[in-house]
C-alpha positions as CSV (number, residue, x, y, z in Angstrom):
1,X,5.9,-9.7,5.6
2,X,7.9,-11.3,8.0
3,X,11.2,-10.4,10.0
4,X,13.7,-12.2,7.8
5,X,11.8,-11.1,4.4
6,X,12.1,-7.5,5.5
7,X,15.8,-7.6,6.2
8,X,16.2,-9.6,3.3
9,X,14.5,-6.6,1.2
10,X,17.0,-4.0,3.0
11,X,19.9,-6.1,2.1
12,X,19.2,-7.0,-1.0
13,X,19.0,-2.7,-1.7
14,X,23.0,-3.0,0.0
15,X,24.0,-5.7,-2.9
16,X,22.7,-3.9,-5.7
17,X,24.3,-0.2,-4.2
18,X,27.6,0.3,-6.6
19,X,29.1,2.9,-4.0
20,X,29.3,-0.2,-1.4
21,X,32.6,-2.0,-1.8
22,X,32.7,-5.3,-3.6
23,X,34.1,-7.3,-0.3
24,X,31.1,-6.1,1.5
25,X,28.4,-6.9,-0.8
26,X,29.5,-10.7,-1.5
27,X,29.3,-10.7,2.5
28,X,25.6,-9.1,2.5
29,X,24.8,-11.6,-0.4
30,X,25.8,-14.5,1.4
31,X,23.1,-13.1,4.2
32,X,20.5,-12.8,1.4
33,X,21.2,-16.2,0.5
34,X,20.9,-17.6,4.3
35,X,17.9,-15.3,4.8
36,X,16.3,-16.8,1.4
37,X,16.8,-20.1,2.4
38,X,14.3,-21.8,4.6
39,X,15.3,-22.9,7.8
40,X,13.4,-24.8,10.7
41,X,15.3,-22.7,13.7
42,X,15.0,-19.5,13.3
43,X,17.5,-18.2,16.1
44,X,20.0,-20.2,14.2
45,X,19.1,-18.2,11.1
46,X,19.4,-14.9,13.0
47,X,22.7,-15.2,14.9
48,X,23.9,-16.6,11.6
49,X,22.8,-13.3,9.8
50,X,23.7,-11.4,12.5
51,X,27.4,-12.5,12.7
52,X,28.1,-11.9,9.0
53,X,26.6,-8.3,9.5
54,X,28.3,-7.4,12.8
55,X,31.8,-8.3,10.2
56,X,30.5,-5.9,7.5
57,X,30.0,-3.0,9.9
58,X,33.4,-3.2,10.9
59,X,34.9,-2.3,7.3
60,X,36.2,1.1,7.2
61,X,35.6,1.7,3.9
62,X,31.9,1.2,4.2
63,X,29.7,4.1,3.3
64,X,27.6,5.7,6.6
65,X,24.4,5.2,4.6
66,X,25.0,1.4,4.1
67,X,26.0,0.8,8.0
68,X,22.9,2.7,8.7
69,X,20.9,0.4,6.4
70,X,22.8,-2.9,8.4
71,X,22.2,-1.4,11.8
72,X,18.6,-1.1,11.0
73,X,18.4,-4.6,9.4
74,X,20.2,-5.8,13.0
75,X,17.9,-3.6,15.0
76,X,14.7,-5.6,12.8
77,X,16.6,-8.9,13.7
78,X,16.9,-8.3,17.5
79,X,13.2,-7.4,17.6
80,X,12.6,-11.0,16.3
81,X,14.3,-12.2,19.1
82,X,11.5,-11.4,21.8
């Protein structure tokens, strides 16, 4: 399984949590949707995923277990990177 397919899988359990507010889950879809997509450079893909996560972890109404969940998905990106 590759980087982007295992963040995808993580985020993809964020969408489909109802205690996560609405705002924040179109946001983490639109990642799912980037992540899904197939893209020919890959650092593009992550700083694009990146940027719409470091957003989300800024709402302050979003539960600690789903900005665990996005900090690990961001720690799994930045591994990618080297």
């Amino acid at each position: 399984m590759s980087v982007f397919e295992r963040v995808s899988v993580i985020l993809e359990d964020v969408v489909l949590d109802d205690s996560v507010p609405k705002n924040v889950r179109e946001r983490i879809n639109e990642a799912v949707l980037l992540l899904n997509k197939s893209f020919d450079d890959s650092d593009l893909l992550r700083d694009s995923v990146n940027e719409i996560l470091d957003l989300v972890v800024q709402d302050t109404n979003l539960p600690l277990h789903t900005r665990t969940q996005i900090w690990n998905s961001v720690s799994i990106l930045e591994s990618a990177e080297n």
